[in-house]
C-alpha positions as CSV (number, residue, x, y, z in Angstrom):
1,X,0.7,66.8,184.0
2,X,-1.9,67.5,186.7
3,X,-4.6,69.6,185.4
4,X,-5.9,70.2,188.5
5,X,-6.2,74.5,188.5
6,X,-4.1,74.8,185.4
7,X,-5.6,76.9,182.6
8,X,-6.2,76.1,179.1
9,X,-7.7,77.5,175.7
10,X,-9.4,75.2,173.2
11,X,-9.7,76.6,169.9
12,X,-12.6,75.4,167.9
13,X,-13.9,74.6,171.1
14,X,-17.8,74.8,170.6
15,X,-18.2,71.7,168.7
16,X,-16.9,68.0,167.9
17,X,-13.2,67.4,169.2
18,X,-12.9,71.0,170.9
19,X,-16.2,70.4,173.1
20,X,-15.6,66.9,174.0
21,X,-12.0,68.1,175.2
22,X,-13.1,71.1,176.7
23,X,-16.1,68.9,179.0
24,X,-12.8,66.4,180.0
25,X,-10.3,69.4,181.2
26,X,-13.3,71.0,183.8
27,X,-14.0,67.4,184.7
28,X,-10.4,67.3,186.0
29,X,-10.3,70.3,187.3
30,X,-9.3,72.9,184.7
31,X,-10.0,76.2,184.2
32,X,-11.0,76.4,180.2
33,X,-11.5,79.2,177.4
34,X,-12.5,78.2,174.2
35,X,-12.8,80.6,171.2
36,X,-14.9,79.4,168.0
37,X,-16.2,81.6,165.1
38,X,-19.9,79.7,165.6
39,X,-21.4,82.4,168.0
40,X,-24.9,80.3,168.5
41,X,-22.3,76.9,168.9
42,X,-20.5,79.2,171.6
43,X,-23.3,80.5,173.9
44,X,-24.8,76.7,173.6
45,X,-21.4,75.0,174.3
46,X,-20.6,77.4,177.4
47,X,-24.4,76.4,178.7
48,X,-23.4,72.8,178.7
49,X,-20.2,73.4,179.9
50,X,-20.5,75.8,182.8
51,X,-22.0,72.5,185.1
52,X,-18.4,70.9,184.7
53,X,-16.5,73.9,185.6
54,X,-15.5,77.7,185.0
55,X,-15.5,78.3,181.3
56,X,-15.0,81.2,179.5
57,X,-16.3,81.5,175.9
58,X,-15.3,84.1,173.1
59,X,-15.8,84.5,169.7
60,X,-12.7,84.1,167.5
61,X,-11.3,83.9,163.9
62,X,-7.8,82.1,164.7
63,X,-6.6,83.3,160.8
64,X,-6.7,86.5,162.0
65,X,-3.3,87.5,164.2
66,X,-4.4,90.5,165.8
67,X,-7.6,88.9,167.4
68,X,-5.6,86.0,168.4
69,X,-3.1,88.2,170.3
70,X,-6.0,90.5,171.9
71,X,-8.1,87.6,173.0
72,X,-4.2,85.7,174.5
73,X,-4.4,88.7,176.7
74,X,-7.9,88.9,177.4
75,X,-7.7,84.7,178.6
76,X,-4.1,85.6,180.5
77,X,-6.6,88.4,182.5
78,X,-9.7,86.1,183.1
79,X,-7.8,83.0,184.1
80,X,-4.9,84.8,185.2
81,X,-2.4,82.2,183.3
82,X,-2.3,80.0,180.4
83,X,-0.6,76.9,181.0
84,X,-2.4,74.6,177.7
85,X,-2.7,75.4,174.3
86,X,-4.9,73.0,171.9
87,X,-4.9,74.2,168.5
88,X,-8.2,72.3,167.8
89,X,-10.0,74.6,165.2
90,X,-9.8,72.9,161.9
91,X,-11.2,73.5,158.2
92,X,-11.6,70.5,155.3
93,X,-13.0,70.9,151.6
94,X,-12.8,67.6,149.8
95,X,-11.6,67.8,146.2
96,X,-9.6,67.1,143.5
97,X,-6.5,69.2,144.1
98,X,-7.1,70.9,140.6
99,X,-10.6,71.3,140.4
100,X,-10.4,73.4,143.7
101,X,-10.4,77.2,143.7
102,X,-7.2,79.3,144.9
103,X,-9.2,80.9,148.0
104,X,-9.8,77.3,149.3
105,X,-6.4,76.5,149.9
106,X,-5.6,79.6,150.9
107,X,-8.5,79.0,153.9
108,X,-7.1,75.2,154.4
109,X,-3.8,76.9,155.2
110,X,-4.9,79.3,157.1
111,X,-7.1,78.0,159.4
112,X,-5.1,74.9,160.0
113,X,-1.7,75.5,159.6
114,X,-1.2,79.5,160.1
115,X,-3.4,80.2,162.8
116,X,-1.2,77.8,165.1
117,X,1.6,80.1,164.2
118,X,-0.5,83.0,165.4
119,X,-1.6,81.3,168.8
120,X,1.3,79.2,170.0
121,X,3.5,82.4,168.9
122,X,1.1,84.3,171.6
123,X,1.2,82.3,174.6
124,X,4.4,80.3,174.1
125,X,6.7,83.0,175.5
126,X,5.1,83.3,178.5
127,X,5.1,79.4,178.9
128,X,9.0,79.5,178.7
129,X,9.2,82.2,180.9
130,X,7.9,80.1,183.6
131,X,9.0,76.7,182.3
132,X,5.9,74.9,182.5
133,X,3.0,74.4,179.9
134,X,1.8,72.1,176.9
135,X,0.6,72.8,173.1
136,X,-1.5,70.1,171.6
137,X,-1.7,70.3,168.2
138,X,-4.5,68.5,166.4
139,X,-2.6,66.6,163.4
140,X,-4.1,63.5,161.0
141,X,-3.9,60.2,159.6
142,X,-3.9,62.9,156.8
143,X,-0.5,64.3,158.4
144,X,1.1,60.7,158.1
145,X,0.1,59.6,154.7
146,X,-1.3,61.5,151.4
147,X,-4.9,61.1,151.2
148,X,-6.1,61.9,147.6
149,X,-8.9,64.7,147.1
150,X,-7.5,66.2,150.8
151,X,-3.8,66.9,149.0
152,X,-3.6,70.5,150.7
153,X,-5.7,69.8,153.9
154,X,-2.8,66.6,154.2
155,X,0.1,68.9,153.4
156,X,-1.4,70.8,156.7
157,X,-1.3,68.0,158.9
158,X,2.1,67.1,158.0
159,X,3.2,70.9,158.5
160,X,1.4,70.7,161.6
161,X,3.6,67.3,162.8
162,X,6.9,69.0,161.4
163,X,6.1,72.3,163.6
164,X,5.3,70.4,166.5
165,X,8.6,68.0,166.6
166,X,10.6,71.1,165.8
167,X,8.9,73.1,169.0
168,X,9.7,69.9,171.2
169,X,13.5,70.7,170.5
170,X,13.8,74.2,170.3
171,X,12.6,73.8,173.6
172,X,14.8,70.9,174.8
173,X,17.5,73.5,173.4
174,X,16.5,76.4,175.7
175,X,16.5,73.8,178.3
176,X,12.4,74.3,178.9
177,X,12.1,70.3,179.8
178,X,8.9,71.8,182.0
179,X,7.0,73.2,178.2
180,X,5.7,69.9,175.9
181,X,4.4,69.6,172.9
182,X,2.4,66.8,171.3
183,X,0.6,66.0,168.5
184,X,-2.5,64.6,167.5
185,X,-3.8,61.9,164.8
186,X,-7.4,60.9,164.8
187,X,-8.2,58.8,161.5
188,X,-11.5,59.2,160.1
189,X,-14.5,60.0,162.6
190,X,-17.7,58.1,162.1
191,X,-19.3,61.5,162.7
192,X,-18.5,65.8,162.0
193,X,-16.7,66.6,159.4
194,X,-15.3,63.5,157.8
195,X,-18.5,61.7,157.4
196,X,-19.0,59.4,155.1
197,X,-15.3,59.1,154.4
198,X,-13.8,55.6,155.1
199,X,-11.4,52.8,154.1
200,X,-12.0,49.9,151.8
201,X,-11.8,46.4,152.8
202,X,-9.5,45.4,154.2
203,X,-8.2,48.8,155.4
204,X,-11.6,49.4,157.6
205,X,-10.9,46.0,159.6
206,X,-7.0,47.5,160.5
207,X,-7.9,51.0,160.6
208,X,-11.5,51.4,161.7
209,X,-13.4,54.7,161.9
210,X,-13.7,56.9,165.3
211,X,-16.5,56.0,166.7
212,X,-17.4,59.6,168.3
213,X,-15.1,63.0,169.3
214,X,-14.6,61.7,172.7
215,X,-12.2,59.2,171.6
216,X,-10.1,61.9,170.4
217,X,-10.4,64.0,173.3
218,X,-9.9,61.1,175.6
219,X,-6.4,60.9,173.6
220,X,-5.8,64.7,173.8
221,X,-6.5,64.6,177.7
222,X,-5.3,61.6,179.2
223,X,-2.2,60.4,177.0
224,X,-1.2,63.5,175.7
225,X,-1.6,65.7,178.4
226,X,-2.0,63.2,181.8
227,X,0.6,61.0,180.5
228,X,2.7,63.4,178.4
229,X,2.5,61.3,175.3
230,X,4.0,63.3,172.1
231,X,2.1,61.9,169.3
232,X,-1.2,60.0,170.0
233,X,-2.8,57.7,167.1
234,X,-6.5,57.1,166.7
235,X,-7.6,54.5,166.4
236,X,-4.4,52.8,167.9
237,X,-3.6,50.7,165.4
238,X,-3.1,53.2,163.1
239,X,0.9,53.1,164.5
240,X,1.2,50.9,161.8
241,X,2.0,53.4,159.6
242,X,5.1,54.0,160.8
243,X,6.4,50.3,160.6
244,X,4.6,49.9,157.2
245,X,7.1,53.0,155.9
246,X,9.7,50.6,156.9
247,X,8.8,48.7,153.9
248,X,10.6,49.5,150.4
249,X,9.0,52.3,148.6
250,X,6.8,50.6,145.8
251,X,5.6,47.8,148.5
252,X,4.5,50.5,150.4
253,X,2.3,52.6,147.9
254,X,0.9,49.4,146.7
255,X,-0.6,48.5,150.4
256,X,-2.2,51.9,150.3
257,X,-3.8,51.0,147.1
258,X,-4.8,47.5,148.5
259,X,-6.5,48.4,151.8
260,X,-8.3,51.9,150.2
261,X,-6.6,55.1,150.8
262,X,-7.1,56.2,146.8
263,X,-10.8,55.8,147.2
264,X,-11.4,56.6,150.3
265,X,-12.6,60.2,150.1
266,X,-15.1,59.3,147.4
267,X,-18.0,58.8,150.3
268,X,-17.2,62.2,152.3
269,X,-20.4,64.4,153.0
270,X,-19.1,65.4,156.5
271,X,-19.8,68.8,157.5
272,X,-17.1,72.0,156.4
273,X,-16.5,73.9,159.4
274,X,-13.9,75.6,161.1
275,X,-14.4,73.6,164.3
276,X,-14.0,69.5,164.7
């Protein structure tokens, strides 16, 4: 895709991964609004921003379906189209699955898995109407394996992969070949709000943390967008995943043990937010 003139929203886009994409869309050319709940993160993000580019900046609670819709509208009238989605806004709350109250999975759900419902079911219509656009949907090494003390934030980021594959052909079956989809899976970022979180030895050495958010946007921007890539992994090597699950079963689950993913939460003291 050339983003030169096309127009995108960034949710969660004041902070971490959403700002660092946001700066690399006006850099090549787009047009960009980004919604957060952070109002002070907002009106400091569109002050950095607004050298790169035209940016629009509005204050938005993505769990909340009718101020998703109002402010679709409101970004289809200020840019006068909207041809990418990133579903960036994110919430995590590290814990033991049953020592964690009902109202935080309810808020893991919702701001990372429902509110995608709400804004790709806002802006995809129009997409397929004119057979061109792209939804980016911020996924996890979380999404690919089960990461204990993150067991509903993980069951997210897998929903979040399923949905995404699912809209890729449901879209190859209306014959939209011009609307893409792809999904993104940063591991562990050095900084924001998985701080502190890492692999054992020798996990770290195959799977080292992300060393800052522009990595991730760098993914979101030029290989899933520039070169239409459907499922970026950060750090790279974190592909092997997908060959390791090759393996039988028991093999398997024992090399997660062996490289760290059972304690590898234990260290967390990233910030909670609902931006990356």
């Amino acid at each position: 895709m050339n983003l030169a003139k096309t127009c995108a929203i960034v949710t969660g886009g004041a902070m971490g991964i959403g700002f660092a994409t946001t700066k690399r869309l006006l850099q090549a050319g787009a047009i960009v609004t980004i919604w957060d709940l952070n109002k002070a993160a907002l009106k400091d993000a569109v002050k950095q921003l607004s050298v790169y580019g035209t940016v629009y900046a509005h204050p938005c609670d993505v769990t909340d379906e009718a101020q998703v819709k109002k402010l679709s509208a409101k970004a289809k009238k200020e840019m006068g189209k909207v041809d990418i989605l990133i579903n960036n806004a994110g919430y995590v709350k590290g814990g033991d699955f049953l020592e964690q109250p009902v109202d935080i999975w309810e808020k893991t759900v919702d701001v990372n898995f429902t509110s995608i419902l709400y804004t790709t079911a806002a802006l995809l219509p129009e997409m397929y109407e004119r057979n061109f656009g792209f939804v980016v949907n911020i996924s996890s090494a979380a999404g690919m394996i089960g990461v204990p003390n993150l067991a509903v934030y993980s069951a997210t980021k897998w929903a979040v992969w399923g949905l995404t594959e699912s809209l890729r052909m449901e879209a190859h079956n209306r014959g939209k070949f011009g609307v893409k989809f792809a999904s993104i899976h940063p591991c562990f970022l050095a900084k924001g709000m998985f701080e502190g979180a890492q692999l054992g030895i020798p996990g770290r050495w195959i799977v080292p943390l992300v060393k800052d958010h522009d990595v991730i946007a760098k993914a979101i921007v030029e290989s899933a967008l520039k070169k239409e890539r459907y499922s970026p992994k950060r750090p790279r090597s974190l592909k092997i995943v997908q060959f390791l699950r090759l393996l039988p079963d028991a093999f398997f689950q024992w090399i997660l043990l062996v490289i760290g993913v059972a304690q590898s939460m234990k260290t967390w003291r990233g910030r909670q937010s609902e931006s990356r």
